[in-house]
PyMOL Python script that loads the backbone (N, CA, C, O; Angstrom):
from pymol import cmd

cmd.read_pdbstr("""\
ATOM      1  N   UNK A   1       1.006   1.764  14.794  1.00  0.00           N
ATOM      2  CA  UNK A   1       0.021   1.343  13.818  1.00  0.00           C
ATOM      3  C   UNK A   1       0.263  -0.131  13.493  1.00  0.00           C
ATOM      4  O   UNK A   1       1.374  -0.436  13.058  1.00  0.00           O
ATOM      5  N   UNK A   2      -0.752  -1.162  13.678  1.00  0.00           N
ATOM      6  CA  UNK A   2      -0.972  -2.369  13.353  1.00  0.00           C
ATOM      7  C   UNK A   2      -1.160  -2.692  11.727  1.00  0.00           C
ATOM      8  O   UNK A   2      -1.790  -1.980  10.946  1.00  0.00           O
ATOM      9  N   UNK A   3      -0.319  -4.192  11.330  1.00  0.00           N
ATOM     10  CA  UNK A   3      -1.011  -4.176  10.068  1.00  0.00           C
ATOM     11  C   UNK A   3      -2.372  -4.253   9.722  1.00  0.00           C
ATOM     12  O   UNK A   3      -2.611  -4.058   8.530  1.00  0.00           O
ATOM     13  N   UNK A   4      -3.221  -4.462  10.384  1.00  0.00           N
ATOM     14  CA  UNK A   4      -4.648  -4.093  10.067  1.00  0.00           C
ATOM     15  C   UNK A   4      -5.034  -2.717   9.885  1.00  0.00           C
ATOM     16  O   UNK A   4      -5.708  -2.296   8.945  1.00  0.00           O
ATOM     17  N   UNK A   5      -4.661  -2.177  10.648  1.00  0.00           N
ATOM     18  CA  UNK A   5      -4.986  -0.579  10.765  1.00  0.00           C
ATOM     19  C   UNK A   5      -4.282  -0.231   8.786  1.00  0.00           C
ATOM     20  O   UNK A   5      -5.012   0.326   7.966  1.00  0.00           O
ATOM     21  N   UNK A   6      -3.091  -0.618   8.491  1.00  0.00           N
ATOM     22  CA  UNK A   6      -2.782  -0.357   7.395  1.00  0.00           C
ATOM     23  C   UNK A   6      -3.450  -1.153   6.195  1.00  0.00           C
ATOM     24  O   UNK A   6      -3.614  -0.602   5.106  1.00  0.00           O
ATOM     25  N   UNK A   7      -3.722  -2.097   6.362  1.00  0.00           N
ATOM     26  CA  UNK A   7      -4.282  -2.961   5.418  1.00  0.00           C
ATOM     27  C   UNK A   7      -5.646  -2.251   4.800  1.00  0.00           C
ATOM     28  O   UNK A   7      -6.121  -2.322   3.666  1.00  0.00           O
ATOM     29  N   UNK A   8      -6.294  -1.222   6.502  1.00  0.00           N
ATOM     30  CA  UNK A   8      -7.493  -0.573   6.040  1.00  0.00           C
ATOM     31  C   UNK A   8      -7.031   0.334   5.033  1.00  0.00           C
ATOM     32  O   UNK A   8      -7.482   0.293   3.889  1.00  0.00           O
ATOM     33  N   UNK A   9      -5.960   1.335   5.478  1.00  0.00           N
ATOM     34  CA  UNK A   9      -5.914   2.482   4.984  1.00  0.00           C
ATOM     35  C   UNK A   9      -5.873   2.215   3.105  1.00  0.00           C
ATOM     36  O   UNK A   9      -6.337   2.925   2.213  1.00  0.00           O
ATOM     37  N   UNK A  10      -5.406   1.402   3.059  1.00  0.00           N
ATOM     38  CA  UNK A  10      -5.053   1.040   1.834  1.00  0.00           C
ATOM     39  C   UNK A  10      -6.210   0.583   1.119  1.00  0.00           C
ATOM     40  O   UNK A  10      -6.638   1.208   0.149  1.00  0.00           O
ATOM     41  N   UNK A  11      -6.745  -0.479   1.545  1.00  0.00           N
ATOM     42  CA  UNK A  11      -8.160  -0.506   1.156  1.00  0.00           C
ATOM     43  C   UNK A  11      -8.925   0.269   0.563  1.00  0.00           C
ATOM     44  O   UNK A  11      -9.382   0.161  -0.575  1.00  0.00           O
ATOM     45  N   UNK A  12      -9.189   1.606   1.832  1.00  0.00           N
ATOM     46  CA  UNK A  12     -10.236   2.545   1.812  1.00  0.00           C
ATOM     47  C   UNK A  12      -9.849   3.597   0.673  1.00  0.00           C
ATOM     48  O   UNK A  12     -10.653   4.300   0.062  1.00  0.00           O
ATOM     49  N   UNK A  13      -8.100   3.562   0.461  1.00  0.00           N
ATOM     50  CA  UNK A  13      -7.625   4.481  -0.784  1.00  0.00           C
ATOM     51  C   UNK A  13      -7.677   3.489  -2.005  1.00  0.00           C
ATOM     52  O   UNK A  13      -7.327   4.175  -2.965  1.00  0.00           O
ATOM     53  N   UNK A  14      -7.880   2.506  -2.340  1.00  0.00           N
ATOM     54  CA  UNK A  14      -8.464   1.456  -3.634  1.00  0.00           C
ATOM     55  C   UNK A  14      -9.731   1.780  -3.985  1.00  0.00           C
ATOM     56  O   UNK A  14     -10.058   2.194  -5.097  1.00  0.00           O
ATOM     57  N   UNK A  15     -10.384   1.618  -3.148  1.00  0.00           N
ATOM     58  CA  UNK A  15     -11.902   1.632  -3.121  1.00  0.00           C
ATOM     59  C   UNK A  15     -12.182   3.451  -3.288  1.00  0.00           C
ATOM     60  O   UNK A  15     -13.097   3.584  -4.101  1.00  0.00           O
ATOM     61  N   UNK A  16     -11.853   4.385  -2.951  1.00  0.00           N
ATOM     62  CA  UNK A  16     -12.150   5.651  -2.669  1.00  0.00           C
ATOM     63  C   UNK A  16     -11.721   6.509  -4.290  1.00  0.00           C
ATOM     64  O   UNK A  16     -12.505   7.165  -4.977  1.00  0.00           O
ATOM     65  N   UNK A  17     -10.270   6.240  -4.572  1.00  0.00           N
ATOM     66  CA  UNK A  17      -9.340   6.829  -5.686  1.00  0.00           C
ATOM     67  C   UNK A  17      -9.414   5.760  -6.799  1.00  0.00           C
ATOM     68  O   UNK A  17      -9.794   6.262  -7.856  1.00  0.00           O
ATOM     69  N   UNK A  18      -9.160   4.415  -6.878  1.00  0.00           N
ATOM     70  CA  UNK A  18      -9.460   3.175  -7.867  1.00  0.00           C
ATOM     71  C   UNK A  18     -10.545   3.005  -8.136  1.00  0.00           C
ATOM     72  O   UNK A  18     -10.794   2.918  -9.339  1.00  0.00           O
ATOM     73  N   UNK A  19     -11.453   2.904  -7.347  1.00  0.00           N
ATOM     74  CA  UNK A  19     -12.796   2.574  -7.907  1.00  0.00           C
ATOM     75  C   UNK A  19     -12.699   0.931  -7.910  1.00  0.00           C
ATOM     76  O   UNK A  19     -13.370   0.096  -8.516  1.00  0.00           O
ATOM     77  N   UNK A  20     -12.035   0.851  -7.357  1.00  0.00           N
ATOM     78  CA  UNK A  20     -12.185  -0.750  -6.397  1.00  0.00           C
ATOM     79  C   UNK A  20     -13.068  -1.542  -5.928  1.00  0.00           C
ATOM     80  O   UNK A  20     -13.629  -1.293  -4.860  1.00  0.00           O
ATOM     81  N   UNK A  21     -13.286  -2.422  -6.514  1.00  0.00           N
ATOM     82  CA  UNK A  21     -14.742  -3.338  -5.706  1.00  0.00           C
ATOM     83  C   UNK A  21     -14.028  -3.920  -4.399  1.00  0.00           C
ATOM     84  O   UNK A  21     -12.863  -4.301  -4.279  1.00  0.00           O
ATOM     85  N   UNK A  22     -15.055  -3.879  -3.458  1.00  0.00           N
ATOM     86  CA  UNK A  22     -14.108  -4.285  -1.428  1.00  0.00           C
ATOM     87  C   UNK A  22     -13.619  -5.776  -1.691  1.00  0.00           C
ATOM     88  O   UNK A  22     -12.718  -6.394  -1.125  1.00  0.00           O
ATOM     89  N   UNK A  23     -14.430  -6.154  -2.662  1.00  0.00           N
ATOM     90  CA  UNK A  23     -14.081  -7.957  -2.606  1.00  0.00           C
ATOM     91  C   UNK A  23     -12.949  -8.119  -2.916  1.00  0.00           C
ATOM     92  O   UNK A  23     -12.189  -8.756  -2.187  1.00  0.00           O
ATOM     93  N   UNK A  24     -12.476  -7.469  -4.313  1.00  0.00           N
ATOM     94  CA  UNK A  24     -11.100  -7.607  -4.826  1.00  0.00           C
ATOM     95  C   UNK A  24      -9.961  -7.284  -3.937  1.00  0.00           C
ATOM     96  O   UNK A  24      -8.808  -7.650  -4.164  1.00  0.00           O
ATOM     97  N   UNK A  25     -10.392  -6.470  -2.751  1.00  0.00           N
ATOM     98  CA  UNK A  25      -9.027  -5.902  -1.984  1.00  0.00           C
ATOM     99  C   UNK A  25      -8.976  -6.921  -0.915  1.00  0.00           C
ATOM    100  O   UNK A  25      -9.562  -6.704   0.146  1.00  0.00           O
ATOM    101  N   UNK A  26      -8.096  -8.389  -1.182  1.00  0.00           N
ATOM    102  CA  UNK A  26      -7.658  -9.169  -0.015  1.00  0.00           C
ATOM    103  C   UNK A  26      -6.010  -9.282  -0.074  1.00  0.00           C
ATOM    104  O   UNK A  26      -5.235  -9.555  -0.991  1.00  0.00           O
ATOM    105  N   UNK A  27      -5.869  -9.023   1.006  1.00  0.00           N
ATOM    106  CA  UNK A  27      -4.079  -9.209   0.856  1.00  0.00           C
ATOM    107  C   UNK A  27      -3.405 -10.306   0.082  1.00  0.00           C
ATOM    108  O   UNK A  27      -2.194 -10.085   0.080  1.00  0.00           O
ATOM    109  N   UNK A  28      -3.754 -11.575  -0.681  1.00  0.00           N
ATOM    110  CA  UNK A  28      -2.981 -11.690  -1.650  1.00  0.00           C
ATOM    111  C   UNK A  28      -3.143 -11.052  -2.725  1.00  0.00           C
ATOM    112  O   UNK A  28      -2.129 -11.046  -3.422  1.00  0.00           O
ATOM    113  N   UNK A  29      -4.019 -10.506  -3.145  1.00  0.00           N
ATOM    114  CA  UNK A  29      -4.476  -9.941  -4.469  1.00  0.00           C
ATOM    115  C   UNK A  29      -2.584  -9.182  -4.804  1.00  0.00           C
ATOM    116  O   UNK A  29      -1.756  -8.625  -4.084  1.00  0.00           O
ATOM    117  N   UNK A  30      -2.627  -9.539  -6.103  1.00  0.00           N
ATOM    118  CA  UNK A  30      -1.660  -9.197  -6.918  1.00  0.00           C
ATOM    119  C   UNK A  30      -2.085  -7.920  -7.620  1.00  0.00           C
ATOM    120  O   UNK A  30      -3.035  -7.907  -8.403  1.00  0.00           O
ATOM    121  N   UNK A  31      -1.064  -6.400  -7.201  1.00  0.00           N
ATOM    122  CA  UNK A  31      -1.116  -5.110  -8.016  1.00  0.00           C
ATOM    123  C   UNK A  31      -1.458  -5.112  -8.812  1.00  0.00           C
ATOM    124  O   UNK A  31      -2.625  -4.828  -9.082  1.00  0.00           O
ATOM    125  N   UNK A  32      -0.401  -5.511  -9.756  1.00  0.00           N
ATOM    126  CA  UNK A  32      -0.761  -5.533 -10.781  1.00  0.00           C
ATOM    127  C   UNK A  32      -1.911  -5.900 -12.054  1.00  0.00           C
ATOM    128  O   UNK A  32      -2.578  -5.217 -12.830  1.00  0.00           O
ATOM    129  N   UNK A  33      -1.681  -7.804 -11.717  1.00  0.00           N
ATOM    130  CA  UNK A  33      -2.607  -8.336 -12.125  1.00  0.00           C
ATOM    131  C   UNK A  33      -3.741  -8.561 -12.041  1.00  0.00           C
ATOM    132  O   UNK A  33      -4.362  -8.745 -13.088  1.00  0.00           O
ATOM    133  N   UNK A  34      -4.491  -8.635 -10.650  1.00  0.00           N
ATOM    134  CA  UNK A  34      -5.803  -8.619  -9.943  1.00  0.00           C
ATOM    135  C   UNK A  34      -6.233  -7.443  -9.675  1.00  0.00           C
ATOM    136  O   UNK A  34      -7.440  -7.214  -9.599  1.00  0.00           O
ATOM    137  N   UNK A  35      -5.324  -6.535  -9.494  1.00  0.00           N
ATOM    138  CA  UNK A  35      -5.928  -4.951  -9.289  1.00  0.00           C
ATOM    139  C   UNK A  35      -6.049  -3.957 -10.523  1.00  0.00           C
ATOM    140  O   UNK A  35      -6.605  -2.859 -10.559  1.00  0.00           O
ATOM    141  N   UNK A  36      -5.270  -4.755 -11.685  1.00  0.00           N
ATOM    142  CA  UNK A  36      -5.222  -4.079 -12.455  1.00  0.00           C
ATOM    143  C   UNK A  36      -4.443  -2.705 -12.319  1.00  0.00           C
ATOM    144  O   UNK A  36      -4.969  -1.938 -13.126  1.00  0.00           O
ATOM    145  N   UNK A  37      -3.422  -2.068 -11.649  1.00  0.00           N
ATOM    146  CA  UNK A  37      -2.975  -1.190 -11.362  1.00  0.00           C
ATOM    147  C   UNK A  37      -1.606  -0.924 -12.241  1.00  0.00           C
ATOM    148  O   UNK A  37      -0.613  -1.593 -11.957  1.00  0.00           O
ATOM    149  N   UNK A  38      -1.557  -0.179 -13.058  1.00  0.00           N
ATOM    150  CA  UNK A  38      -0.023   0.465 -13.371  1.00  0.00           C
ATOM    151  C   UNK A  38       0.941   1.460 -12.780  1.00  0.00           C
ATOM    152  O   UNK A  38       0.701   2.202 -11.827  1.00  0.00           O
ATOM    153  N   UNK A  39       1.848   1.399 -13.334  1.00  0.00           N
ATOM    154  CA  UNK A  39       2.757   2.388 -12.873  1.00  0.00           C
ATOM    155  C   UNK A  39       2.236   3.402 -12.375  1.00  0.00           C
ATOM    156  O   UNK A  39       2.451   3.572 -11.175  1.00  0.00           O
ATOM    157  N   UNK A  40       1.395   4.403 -13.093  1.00  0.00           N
ATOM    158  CA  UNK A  40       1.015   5.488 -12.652  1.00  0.00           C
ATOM    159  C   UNK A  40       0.214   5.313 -11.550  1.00  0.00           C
ATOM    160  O   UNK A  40       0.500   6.113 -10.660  1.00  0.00           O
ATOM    161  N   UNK A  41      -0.558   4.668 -11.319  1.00  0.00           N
ATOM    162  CA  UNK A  41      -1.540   4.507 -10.343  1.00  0.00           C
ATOM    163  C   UNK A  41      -0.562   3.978  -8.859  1.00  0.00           C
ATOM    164  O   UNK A  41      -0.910   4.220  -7.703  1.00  0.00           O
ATOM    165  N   UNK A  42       0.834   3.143  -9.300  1.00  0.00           N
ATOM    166  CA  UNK A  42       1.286   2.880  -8.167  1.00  0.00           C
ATOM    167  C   UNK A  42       1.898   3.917  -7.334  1.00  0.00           C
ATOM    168  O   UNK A  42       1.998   3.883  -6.108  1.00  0.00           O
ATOM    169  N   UNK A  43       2.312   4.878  -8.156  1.00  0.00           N
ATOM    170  CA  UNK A  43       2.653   6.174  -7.963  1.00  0.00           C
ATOM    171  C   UNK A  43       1.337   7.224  -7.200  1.00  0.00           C
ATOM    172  O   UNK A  43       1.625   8.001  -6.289  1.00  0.00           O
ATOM    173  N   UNK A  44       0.688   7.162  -7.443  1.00  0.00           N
ATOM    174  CA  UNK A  44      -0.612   7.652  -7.074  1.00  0.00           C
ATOM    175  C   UNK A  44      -0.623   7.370  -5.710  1.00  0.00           C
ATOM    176  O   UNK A  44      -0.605   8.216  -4.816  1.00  0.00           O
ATOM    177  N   UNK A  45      -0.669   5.508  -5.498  1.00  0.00           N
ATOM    178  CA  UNK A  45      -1.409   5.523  -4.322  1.00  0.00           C
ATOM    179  C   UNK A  45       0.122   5.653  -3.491  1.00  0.00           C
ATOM    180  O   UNK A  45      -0.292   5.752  -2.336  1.00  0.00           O
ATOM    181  N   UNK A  46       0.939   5.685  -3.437  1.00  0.00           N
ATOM    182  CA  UNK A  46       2.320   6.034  -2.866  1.00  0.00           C
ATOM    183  C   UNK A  46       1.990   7.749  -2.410  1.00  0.00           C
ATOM    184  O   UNK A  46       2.024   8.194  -1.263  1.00  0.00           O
ATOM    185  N   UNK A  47       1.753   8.317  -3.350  1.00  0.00           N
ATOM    186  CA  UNK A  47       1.545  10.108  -2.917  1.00  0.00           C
ATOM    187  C   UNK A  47       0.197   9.724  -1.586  1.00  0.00           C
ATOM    188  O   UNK A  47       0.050  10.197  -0.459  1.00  0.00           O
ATOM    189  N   UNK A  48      -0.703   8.554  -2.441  1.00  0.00           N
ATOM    190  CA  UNK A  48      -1.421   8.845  -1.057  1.00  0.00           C
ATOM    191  C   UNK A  48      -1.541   8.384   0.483  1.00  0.00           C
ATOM    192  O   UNK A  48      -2.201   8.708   1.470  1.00  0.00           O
ATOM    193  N   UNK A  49      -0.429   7.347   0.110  1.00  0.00           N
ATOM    194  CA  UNK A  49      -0.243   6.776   1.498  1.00  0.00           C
ATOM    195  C   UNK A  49       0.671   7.557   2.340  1.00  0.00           C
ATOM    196  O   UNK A  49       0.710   7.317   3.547  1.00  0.00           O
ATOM    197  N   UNK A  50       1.529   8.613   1.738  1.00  0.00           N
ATOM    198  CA  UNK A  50       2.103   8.908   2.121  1.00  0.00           C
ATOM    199  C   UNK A  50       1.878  10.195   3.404  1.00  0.00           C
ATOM    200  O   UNK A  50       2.766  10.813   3.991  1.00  0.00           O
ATOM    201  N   UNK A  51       0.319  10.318   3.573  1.00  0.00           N
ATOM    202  CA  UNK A  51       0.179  11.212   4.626  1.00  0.00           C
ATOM    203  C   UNK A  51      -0.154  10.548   5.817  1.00  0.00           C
ATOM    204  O   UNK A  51      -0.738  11.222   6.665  1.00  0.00           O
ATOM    205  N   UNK A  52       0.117   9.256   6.088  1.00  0.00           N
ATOM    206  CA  UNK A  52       0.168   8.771   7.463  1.00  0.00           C
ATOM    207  C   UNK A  52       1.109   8.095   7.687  1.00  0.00           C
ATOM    208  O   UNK A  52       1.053   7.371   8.681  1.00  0.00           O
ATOM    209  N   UNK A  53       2.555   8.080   6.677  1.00  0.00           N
ATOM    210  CA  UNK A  53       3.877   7.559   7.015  1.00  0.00           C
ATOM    211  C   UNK A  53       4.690   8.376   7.422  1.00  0.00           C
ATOM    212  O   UNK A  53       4.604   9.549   7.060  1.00  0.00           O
ATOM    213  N   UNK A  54       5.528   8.014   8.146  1.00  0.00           N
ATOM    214  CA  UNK A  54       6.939   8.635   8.774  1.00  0.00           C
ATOM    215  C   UNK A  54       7.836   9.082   7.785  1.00  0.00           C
ATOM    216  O   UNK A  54       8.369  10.176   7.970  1.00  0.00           O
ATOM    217  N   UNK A  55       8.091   8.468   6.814  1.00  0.00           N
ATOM    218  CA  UNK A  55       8.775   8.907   5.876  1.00  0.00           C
ATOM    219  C   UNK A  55       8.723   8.308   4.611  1.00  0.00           C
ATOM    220  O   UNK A  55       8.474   7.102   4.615  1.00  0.00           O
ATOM    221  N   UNK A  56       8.967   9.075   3.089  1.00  0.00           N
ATOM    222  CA  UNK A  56       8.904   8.592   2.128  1.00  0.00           C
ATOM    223  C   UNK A  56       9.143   6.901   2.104  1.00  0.00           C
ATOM    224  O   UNK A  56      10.034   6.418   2.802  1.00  0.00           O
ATOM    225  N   UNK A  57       8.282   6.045   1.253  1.00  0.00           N
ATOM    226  CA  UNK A  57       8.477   4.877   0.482  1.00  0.00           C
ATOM    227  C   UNK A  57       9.347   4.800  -0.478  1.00  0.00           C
ATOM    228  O   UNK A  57       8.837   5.210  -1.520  1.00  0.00           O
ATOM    229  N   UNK A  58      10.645   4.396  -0.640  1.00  0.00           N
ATOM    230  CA  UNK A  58      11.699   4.089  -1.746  1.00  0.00           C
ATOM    231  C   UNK A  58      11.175   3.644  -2.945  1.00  0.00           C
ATOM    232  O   UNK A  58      11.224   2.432  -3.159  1.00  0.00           O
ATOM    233  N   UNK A  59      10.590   4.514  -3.924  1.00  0.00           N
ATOM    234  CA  UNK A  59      10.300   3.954  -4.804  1.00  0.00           C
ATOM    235  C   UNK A  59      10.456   2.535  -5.373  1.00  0.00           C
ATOM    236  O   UNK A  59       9.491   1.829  -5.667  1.00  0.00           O
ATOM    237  N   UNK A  60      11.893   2.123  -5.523  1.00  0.00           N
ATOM    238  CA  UNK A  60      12.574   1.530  -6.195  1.00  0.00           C
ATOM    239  C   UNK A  60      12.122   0.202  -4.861  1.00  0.00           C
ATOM    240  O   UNK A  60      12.251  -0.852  -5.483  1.00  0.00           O
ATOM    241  N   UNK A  61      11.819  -0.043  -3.858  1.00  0.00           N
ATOM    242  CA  UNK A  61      11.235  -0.622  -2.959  1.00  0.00           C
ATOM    243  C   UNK A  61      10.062  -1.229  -3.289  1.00  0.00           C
ATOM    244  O   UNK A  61       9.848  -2.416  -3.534  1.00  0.00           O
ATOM    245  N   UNK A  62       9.074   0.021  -3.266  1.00  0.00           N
ATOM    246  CA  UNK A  62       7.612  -0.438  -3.459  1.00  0.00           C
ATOM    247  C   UNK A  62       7.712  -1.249  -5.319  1.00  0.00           C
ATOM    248  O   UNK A  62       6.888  -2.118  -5.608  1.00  0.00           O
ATOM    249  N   UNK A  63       8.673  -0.852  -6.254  1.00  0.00           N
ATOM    250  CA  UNK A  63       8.329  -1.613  -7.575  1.00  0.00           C
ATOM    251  C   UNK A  63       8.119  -3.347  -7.000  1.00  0.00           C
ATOM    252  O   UNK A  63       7.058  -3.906  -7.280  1.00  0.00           O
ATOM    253  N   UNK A  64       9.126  -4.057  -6.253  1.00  0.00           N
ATOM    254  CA  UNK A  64       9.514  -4.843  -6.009  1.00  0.00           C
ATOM    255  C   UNK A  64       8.015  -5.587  -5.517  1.00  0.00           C
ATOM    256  O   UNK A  64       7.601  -6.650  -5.980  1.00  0.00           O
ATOM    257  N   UNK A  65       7.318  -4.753  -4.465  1.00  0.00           N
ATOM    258  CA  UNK A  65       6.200  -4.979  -3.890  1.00  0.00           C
ATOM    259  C   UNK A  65       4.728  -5.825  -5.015  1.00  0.00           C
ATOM    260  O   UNK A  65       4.025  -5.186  -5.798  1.00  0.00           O
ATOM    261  N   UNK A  66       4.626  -7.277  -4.764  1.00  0.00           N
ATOM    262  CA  UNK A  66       3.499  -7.774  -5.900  1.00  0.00           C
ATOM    263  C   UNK A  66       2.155  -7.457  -5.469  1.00  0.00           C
ATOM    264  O   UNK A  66       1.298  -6.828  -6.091  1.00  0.00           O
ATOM    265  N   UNK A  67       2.066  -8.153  -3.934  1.00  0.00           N
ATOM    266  CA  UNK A  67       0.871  -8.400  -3.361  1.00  0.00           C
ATOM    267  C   UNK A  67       0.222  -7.237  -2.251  1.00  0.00           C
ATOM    268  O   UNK A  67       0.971  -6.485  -1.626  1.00  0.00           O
ATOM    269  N   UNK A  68      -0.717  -7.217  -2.159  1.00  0.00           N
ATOM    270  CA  UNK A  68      -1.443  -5.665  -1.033  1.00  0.00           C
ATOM    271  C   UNK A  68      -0.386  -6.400   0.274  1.00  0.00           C
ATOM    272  O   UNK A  68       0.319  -5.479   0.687  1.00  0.00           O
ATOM    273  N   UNK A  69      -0.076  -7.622   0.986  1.00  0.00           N
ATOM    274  CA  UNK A  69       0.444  -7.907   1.859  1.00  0.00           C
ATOM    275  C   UNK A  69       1.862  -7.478   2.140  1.00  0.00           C
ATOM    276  O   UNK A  69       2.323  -7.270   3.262  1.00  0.00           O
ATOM    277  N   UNK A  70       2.830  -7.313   0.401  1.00  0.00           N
ATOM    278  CA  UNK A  70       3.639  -6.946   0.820  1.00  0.00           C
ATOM    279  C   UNK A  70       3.854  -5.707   0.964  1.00  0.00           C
ATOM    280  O   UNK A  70       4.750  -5.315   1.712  1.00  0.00           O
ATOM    281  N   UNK A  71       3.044  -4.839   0.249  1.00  0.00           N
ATOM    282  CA  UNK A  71       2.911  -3.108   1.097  1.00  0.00           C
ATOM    283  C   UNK A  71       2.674  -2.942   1.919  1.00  0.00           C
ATOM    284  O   UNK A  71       3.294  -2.094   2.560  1.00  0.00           O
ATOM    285  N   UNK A  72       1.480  -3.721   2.543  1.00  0.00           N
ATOM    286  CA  UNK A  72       1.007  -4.017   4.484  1.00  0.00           C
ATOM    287  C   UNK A  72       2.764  -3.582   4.824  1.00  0.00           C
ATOM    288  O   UNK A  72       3.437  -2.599   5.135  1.00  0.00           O
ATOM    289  N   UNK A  73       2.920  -5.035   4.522  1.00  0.00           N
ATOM    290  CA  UNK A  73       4.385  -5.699   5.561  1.00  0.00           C
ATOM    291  C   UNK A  73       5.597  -4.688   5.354  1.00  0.00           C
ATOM    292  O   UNK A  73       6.470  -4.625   6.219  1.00  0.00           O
ATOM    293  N   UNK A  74       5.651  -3.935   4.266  1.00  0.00           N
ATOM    294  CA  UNK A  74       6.706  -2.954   3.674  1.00  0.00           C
ATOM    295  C   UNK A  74       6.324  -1.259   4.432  1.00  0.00           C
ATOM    296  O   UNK A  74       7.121  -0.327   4.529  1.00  0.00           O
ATOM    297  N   UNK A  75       5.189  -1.276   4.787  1.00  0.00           N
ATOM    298  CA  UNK A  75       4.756   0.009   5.468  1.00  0.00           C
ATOM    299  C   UNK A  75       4.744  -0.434   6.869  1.00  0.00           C
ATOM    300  O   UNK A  75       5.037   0.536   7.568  1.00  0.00           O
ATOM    301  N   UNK A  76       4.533  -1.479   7.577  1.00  0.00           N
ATOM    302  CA  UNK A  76       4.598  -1.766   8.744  1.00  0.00           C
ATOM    303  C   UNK A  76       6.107  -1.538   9.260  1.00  0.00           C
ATOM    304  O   UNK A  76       6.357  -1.089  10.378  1.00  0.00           O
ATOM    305  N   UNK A  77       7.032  -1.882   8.362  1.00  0.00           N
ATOM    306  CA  UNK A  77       8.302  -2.112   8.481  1.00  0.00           C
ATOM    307  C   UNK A  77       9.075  -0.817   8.796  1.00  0.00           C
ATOM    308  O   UNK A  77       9.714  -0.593   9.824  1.00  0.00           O
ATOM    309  N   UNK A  78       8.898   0.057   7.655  1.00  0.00           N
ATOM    310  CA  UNK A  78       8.849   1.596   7.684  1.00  0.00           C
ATOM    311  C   UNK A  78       8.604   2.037   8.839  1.00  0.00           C
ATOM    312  O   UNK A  78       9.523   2.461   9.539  1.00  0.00           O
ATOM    313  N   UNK A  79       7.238   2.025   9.291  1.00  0.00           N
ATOM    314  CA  UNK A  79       6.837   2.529  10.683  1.00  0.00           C
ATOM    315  C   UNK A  79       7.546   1.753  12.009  1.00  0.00           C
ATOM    316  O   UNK A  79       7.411   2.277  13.115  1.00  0.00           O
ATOM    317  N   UNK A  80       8.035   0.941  11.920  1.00  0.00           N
ATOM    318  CA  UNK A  80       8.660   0.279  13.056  1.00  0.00           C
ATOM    319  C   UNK A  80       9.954   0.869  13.147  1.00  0.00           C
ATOM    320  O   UNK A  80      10.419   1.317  14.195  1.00  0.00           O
ATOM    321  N   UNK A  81      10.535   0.867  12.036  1.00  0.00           N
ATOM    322  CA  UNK A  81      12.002   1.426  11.938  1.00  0.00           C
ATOM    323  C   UNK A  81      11.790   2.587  12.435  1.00  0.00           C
ATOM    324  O   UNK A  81      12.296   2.825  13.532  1.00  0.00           O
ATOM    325  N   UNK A  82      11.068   3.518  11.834  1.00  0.00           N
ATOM    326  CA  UNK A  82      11.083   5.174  12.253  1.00  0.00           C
ATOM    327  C   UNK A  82      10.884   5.329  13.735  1.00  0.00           C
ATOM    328  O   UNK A  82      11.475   6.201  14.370  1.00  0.00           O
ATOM    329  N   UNK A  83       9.957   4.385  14.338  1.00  0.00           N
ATOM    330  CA  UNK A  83       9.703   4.278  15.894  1.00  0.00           C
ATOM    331  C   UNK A  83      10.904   3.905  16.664  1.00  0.00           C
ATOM    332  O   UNK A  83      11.044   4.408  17.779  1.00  0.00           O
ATOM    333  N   UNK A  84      11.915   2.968  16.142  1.00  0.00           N
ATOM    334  CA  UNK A  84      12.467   2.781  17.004  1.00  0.00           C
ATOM    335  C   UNK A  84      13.808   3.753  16.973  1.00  0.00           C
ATOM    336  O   UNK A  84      14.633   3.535  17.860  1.00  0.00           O
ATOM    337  N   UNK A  85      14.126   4.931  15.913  1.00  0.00           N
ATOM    338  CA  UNK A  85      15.271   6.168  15.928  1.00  0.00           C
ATOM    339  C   UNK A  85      14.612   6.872  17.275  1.00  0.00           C
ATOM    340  O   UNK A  85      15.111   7.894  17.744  1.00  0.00           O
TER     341      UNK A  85
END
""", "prot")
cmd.dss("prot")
cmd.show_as("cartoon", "prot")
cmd.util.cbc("prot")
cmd.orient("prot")
């Protein structure tokens, strides 16, 4: 899986579960601040990304995460690692 391919998935779960306008979802956009997203919701979309990852997201990982790019780059990473065990 390419970061585009993920960049969609993520997208399409903003827009689908957030109620996300498409414009607002560009990879710098900031979680928090530009997406308006809290805790709970980061939690949310974590349960929902989680049915096309290899394995759980470290919570304590994704807090760290500001921008949609660095979840791209933090789920790309994930999936590379798991590919290459």
């Amino acid at each position: 899986m390419d970061k585009n391919a993920i960049f969609e998935k993520i997208k399409d779960a903003l827009i689908e579960d957030f109620d996300l306008d498409e414009s607002q979802i560009v990879p710098e956009a900031r979680l928090y601040e530009d997406l308006e997203l809290d805790s709970i919701d980061a939690v949310d979309l974590i349960v929902k990304l989680k049915s096309f990852l290899p394995r759980n997201i470290d919570p304590e990982a994704f807090k760290k995460m500001r921008t949609l790019q660095n979840v791209v780059d933090g789920i790309y990473n994930l999936v590379q690692n798991s590919e290459v065990r």
